[in-house]
C-alpha positions as CSV (number, residue, x, y, z in Angstrom):
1,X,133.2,102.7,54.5
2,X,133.4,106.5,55.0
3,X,134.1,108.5,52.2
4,X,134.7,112.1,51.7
5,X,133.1,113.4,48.8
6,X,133.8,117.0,47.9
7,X,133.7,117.9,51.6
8,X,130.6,115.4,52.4
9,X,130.2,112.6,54.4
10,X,129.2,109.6,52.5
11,X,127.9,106.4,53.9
12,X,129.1,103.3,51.4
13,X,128.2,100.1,52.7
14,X,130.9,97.9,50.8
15,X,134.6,97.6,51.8
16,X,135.7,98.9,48.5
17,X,134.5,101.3,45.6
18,X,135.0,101.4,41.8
19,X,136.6,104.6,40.3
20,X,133.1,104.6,38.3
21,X,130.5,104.4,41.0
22,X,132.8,107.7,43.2
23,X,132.8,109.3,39.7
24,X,128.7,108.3,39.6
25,X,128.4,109.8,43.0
26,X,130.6,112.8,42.2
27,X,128.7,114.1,39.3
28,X,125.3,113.7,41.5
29,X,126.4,115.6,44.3
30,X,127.3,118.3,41.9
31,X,124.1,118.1,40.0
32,X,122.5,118.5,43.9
33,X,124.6,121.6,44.6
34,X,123.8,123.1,41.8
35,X,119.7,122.2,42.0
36,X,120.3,121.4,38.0
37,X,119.3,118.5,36.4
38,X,121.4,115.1,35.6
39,X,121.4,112.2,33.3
40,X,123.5,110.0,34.9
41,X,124.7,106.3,33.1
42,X,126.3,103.4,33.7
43,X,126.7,99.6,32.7
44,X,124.1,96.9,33.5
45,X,125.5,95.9,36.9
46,X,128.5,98.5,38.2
47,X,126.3,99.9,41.3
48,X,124.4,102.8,40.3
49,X,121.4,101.6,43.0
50,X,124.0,101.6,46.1
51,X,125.7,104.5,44.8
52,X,122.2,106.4,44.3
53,X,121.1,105.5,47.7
54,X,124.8,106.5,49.3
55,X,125.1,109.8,47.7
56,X,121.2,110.8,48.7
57,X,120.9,109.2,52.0
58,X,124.1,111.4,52.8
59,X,123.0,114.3,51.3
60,X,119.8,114.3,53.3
61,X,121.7,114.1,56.2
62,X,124.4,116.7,55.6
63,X,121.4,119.1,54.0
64,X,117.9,118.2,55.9
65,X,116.2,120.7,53.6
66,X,116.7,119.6,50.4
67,X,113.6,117.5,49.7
68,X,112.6,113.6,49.7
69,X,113.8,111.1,47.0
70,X,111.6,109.1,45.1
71,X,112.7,106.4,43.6
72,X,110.6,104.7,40.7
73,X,111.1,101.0,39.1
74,X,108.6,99.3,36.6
75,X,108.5,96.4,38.5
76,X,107.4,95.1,42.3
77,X,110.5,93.0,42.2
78,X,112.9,95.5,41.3
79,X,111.4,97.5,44.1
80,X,112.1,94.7,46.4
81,X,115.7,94.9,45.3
82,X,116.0,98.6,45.9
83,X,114.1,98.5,49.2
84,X,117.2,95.6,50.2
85,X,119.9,97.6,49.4
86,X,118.5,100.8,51.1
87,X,118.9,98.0,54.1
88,X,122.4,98.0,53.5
89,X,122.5,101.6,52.7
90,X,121.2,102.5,56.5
């Protein structure tokens, strides 16, 4: 799925989104514009991951300047997890 976020391009690779996870991505790509900093939340389970990796991954494209992501988890497994749905991602 294509979506149009504020102008942007965004890459999701599900057939449908949540109001929460465009509302997630919306306040990122905001945060991005602005080059401020963001606490972002959500509930155990809702898509943060995807919609991290959607919203970045497109904004690199759209913006090749703005610097690499990295992504930190306290486990190898979790990793693993992250590294499969940046798979899905791309």
């Amino acid at each position: 799925m294509i979506l149009d976020l504020d102008g942007m391009r965004v890459y999701f690779p599900y057939d449908r989104i949540y109001l929460e996870q465009y509302q997630y991505m919306r306040a990122l790509k905001r945060t991005l514009d602005a080059g401020g900093h963001s606490l972002l939340e959500m509930p155990t389970g809702t898509g943060k991951t995807v919609c991290l990796l959607s919203l970045i991954t497109s904004y690199q494209h759209a913006n090749p300047g703005c610097g690499k992501l990295v992504y930190c988890t306290r486990t190898v497994p979790e990793m693993d997890s992250v590294m499969q749905e940046l798979g899905n991602v791309l």
